[in-house]
C-alpha positions as CSV (number, residue, x, y, z in Angstrom):
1,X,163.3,95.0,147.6
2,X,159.5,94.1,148.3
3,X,157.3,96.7,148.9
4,X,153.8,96.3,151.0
5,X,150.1,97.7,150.5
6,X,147.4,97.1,152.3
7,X,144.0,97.8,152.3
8,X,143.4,98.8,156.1
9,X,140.6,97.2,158.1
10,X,137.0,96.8,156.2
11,X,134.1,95.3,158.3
12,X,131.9,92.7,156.6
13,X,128.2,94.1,156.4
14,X,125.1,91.8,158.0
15,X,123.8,92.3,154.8
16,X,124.4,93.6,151.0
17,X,124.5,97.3,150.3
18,X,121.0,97.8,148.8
19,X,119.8,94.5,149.7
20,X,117.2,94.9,152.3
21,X,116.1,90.8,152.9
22,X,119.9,89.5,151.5
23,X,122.9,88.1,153.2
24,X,126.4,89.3,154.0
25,X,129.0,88.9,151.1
26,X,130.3,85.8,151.5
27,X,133.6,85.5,149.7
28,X,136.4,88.5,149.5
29,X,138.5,88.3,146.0
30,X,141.8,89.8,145.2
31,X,142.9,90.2,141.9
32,X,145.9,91.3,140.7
33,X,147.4,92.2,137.3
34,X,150.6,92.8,136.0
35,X,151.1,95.5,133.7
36,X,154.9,94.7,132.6
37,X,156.8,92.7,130.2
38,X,158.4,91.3,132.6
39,X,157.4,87.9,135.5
40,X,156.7,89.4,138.5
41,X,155.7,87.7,142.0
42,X,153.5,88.8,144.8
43,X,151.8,87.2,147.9
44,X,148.5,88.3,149.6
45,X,147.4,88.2,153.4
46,X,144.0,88.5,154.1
47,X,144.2,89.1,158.4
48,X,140.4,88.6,160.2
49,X,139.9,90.2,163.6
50,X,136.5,89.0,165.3
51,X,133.2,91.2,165.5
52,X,133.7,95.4,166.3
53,X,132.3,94.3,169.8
54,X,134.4,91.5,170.7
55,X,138.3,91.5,171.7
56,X,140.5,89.0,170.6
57,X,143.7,87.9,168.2
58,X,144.4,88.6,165.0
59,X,144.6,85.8,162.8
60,X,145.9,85.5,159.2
61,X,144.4,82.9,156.2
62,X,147.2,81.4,154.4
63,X,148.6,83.9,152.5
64,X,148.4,83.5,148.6
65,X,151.1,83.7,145.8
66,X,150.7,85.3,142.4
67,X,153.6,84.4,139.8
68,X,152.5,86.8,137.2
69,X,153.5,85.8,133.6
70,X,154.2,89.6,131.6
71,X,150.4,91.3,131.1
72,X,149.0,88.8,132.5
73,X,146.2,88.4,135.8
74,X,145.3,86.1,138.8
75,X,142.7,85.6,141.4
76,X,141.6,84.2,144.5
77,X,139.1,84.3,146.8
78,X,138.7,83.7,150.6
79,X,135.4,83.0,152.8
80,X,135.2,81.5,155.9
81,X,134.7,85.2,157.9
82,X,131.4,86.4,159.8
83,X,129.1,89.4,159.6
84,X,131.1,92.2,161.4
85,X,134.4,90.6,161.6
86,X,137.3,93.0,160.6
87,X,139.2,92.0,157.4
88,X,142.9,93.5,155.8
89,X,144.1,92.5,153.2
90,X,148.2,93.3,152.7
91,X,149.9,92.7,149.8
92,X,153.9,91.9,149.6
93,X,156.1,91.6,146.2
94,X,156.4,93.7,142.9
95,X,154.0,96.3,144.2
96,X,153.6,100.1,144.0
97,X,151.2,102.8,145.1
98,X,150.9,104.0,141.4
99,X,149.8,100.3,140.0
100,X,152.8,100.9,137.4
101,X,154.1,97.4,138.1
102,X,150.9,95.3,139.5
103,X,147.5,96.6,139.9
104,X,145.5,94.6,142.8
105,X,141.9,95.0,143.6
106,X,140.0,93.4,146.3
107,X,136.4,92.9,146.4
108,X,133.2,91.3,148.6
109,X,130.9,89.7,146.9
110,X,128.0,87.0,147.6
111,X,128.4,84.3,145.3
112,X,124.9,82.8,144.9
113,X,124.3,85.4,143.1
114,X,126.9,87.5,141.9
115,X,126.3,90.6,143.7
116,X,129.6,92.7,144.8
117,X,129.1,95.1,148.2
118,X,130.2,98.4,147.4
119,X,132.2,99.2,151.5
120,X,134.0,96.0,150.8
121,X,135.6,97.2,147.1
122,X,139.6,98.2,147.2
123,X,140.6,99.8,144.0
124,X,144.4,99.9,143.5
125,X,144.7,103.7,144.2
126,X,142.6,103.0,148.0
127,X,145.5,101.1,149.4
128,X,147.9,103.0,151.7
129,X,151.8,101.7,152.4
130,X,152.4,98.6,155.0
131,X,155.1,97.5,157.1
């Protein structure tokens, strides 16, 4: 039976932690590894709400799919979101809370030059259950 995690909402800064002139982090990256001899599968949904101050519907990007070959990895990334939109990203498949089975990890980071934004960083261990 699948299991779900998620990360819970995460707004996206107006700018980079520490980065008093910079820009917001432009591209959120899940990774996922799989700790097991065996192939597992998982698929990722990263949902975007608009700004804190604005109502509106919930919409999801195409969600991703891992097929994970035994100890091995896989990422993807996702842009296309604003400063102060509200991201989730929920994860379905071979999952646990313990990241016994697969380990995921999601991060922000701003791609022109590298530089990750600490309030948007998920370590395995900061997801809670989903539905």
């Amino acid at each position: 039976m699948a299991k779900t995690i998620t990360t819970g909402p995460m707004v996206v800064p107006f700018k980079m932690t520490g980065d008093p002139v910079g820009s917001f982090p432009d591209t959120l990256f899940i990774t996922i590894k799989n700790h097991t001899d065996k192939t597992l599968q998982a698929s990722s949904i990263v949902s975007l709400c608009p700004s804190l101050n604005a109502i509106g519907t919930e919409t999801d990007f195409p969600p991703s799919s891992f097929l994970l070959t035994p100890k091995s990895c896989g990422t993807v990334g996702f842009s296309g979101y604003a400063p102060d939109n509200v991201l989730r990203v929920t994860v379905t498949g071979d999952v646990d809370l313990d990241a016994t089975v697969l380990e995921v990890t999601v991060f922000g980071r701003r791609t022109s030059d590298g530089m990750h934004e600490p309030t948007m960083y998920f370590r395995h261990h900061d997801f809670v259950p989903g539905k």
